[in-house]
TISE-545526 format. One record per residue (C-alpha): residue number from 1; residue in three letters; x, y, z. Coordinates in nm, 4 decimals, m for minus. Layout:
REM residues N
NODE   seq   type          X          Y          Z
NODE   NUM    ALA          X          Y          Z
...
END
This chain:
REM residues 202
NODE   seq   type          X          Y          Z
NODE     1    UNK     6.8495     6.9647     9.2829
NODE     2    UNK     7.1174     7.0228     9.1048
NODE     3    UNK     7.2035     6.7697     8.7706
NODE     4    UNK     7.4826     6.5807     8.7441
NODE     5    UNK     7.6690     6.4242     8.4833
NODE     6    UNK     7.6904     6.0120     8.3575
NODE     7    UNK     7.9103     5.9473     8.0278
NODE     8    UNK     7.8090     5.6511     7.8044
NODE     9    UNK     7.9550     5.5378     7.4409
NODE    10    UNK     7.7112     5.5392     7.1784
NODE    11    UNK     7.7720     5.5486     6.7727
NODE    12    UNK     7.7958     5.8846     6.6241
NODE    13    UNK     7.5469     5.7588     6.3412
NODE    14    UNK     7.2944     5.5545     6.5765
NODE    15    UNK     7.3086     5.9236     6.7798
NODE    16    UNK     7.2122     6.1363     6.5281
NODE    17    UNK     6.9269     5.9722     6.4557
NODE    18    UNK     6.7495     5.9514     6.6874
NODE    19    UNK     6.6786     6.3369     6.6810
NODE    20    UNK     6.7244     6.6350     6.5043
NODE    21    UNK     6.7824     6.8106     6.8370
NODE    22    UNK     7.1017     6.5803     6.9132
NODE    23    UNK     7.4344     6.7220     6.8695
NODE    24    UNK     7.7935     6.5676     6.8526
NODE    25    UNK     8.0550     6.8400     7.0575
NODE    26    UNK     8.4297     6.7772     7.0302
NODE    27    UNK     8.6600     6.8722     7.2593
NODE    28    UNK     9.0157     6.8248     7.1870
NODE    29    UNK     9.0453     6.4616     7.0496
NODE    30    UNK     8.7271     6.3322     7.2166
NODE    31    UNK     8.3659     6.3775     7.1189
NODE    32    UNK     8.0585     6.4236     7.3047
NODE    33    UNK     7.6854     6.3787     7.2616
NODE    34    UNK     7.4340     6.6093     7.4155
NODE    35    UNK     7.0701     6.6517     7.3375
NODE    36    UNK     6.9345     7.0650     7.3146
NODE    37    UNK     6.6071     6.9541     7.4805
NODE    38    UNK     6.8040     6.8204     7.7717
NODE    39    UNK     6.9793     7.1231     7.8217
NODE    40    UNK     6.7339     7.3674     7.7826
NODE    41    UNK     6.4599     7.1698     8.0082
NODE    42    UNK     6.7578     7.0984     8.2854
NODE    43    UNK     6.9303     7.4247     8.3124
NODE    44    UNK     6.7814     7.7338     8.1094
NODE    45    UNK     6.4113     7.6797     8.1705
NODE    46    UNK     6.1903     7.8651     8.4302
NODE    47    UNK     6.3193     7.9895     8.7490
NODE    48    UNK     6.5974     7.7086     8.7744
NODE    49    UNK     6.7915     7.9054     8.4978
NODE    50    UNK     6.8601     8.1935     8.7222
NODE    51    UNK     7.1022     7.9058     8.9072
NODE    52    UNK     7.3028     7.8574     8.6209
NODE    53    UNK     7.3304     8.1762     8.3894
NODE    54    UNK     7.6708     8.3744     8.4741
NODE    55    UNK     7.7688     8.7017     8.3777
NODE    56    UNK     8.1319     8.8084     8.3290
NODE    57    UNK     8.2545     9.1003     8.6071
NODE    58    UNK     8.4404     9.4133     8.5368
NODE    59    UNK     8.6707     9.3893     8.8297
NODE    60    UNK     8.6772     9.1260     9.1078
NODE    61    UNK     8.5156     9.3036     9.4441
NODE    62    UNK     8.7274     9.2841     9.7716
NODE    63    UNK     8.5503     9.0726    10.0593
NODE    64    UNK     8.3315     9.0014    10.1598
NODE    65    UNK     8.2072     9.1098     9.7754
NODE    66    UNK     7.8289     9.0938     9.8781
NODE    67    UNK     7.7124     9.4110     9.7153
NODE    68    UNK     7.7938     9.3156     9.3735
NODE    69    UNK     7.5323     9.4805     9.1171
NODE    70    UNK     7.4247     9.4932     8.7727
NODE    71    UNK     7.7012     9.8249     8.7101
NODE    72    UNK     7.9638     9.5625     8.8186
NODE    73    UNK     7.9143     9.3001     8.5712
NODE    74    UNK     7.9052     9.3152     8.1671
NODE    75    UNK     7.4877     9.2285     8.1624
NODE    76    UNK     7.5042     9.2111     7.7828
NODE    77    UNK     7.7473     8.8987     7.7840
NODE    78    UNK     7.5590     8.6192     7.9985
NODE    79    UNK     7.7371     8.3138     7.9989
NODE    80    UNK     7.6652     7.9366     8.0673
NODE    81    UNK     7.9115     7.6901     8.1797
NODE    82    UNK     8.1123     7.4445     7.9604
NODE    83    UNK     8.0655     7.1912     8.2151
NODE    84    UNK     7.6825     7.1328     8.1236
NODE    85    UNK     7.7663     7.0486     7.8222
NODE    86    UNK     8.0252     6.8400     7.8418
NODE    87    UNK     8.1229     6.7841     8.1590
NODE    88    UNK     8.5401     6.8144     8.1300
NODE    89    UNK     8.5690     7.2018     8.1135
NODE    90    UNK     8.5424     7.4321     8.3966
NODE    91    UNK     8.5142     7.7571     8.2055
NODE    92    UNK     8.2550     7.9442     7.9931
NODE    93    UNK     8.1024     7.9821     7.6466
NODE    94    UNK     7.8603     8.2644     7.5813
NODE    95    UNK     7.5317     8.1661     7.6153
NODE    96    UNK     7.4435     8.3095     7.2695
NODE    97    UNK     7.6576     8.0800     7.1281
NODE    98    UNK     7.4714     7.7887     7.3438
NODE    99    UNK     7.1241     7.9335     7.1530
NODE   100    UNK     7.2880     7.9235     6.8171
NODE   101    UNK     7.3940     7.6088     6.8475
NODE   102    UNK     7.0120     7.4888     6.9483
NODE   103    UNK     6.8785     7.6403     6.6764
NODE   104    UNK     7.1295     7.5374     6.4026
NODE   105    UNK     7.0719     7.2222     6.1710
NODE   106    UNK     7.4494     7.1651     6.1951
NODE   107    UNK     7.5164     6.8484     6.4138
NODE   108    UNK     7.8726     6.9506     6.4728
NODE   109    UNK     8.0675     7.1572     6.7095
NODE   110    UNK     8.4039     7.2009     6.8558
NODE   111    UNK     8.4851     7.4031     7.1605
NODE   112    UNK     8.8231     7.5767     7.1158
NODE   113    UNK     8.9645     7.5867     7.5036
NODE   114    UNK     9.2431     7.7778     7.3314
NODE   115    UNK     9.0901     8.0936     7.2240
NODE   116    UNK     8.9608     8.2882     7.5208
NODE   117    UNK     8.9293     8.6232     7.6996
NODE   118    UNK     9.0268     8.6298     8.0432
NODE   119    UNK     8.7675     8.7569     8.2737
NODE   120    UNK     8.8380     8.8928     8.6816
NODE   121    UNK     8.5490     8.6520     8.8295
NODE   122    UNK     8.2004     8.5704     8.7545
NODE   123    UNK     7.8328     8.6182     8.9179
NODE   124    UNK     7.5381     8.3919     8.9312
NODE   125    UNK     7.2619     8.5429     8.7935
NODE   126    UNK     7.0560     8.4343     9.0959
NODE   127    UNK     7.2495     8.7016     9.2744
NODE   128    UNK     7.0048     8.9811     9.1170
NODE   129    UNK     6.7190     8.8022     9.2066
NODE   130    UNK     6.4807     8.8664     9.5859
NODE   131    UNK     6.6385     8.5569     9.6493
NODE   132    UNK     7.0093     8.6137     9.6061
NODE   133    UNK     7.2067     8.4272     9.8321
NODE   134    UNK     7.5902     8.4706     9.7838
NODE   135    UNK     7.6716     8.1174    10.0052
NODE   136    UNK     7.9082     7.8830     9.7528
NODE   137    UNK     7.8243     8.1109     9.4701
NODE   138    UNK     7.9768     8.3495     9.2588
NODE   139    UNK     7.9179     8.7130     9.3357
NODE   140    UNK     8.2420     8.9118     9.1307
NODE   141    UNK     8.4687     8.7559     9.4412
NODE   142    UNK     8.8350     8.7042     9.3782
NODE   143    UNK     9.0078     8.3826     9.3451
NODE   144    UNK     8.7014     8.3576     9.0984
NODE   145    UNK     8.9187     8.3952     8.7598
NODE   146    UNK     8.7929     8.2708     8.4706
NODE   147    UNK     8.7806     8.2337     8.0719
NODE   148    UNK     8.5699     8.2603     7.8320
NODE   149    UNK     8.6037     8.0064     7.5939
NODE   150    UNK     8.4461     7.9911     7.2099
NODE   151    UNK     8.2119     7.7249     7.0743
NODE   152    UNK     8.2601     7.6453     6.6617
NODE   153    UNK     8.0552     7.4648     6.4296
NODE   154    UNK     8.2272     7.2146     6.2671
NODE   155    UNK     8.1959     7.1296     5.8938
NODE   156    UNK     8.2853     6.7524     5.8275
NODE   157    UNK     8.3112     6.6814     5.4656
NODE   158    UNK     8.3347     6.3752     5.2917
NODE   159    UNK     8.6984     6.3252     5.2057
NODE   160    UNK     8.8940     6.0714     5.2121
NODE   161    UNK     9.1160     6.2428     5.5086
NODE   162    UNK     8.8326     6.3306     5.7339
NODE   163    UNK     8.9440     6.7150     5.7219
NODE   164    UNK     8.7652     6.9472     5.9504
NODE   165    UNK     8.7137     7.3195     5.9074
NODE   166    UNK     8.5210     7.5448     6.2439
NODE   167    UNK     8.3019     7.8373     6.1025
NODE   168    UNK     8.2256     8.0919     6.4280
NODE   169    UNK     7.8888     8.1029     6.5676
NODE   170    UNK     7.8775     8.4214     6.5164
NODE   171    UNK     7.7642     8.3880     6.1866
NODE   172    UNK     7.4706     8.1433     6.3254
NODE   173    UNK     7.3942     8.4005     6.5454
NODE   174    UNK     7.2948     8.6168     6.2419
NODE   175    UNK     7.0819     8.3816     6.0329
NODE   176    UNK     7.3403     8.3184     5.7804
NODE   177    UNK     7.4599     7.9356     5.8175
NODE   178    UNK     7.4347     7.6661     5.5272
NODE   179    UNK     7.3667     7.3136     5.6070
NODE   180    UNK     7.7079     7.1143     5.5912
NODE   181    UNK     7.7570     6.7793     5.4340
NODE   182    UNK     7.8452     6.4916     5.7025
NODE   183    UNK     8.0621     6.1895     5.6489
NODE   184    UNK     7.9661     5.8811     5.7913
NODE   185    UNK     8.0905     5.7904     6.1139
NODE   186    UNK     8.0906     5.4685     6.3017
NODE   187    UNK     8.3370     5.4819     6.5985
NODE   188    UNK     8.1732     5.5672     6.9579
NODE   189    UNK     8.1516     5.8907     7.1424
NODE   190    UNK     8.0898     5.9638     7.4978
NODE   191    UNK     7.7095     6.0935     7.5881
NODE   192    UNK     7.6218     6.3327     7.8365
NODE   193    UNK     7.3030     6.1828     8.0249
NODE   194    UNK     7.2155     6.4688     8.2510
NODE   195    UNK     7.0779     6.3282     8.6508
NODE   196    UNK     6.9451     6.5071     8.9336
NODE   197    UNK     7.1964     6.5148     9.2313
NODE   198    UNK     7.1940     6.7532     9.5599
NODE   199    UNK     7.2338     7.0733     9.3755
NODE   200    UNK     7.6393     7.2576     9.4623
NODE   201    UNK     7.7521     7.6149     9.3099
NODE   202    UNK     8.0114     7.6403     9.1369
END
């Protein structure tokens, strides 16, 4: 089964609360709410992962493209798509950025659809598994272009013009983050709820 996505408006404050493991995404002027728990538990736990981990390819195959393997793909750079979190985006973030972001205390984040690196196509991790099956997924096809977009913190301070600065996650990624100060917000965002549906590849 695969999960599916139904968008709510709930209060940015009220949010927050309710758990450290809740975090507010923005993309472009809108803002999302997602929970880490919910993500991890619905797409990067146990064998169900393997169905939604990508890895970016060298060079799109020709068809039928069935014999992609691990020397065709960049292994080192899995990838997870921007759709599970927030359900508008049809490209990619690096999945450690998706890890940093779980294991930050930062509550914000912005995903920059802007800043990119082109890749040929894509693979499913499932496709170097015993049970790789290359129907409606991606196997390093072409017609399979796609980007690699970055995922920011965001540091929200309290002034009286609401400015925003993004620090890279790459600095996250190494330990080195300090907590930001928040401002208080009441308007509503949009939350992610995730819900099973007949699982479809992307």
């Amino acid at each position: 089964m695969s999960k599916g996505v139904n968008i709510e408006h709930v209060n940015i404050v009220d949010f927050l609360a309710e758990s450290d493991l809740n975090r507010i995404i923005k993309v472009h002027n809108s803002f999302y709410a997602v929970n880490c728990e919910d993500i991890k538990t619905h797409y990067l736990s146990g064998n169900q992962k393997k169905n939604y981990i990508y890895y970016p390819c060298k060079r799109a195959l020709p068809p039928p493209a069935l014999g992609v393997g691990k020397k065709d793909v960049y292994m080192n750079k899995p990838l997870f798509s921007a759709s599970y979190l927030v359900g508008v985006l049809s490209d990619f973030v690096l999945l450690s950025q998706i890890y940093a972001m779980f294991e930050s205390e930062n509550k914000y984040f912005e995903i920059i659809s802007n800043d990119f690196e082109e890749i040929p196509s894509t693979v499913s991790a499932q496709m170097f598994t015993a049970d790789a099956n290359a129907v409606s997924a991606n196997h390093c096809q072409e017609g399979k272009e796609a980007k690699i977009i970055k995922l920011k913190m965001i540091n929200i301070v309290d002034d009286a013009d609401a400015k925003t600065s993004s620090k890279s996650l790459s600095a996250l990624e190494a330990g080195g983050i300090k907590r930001k100060r928040t401002m208080k917000m009441t308007q509503t965002i949009k939350r992610k709820r995730t819900i099973k549906r007949k699982r479809t590849r992307r």
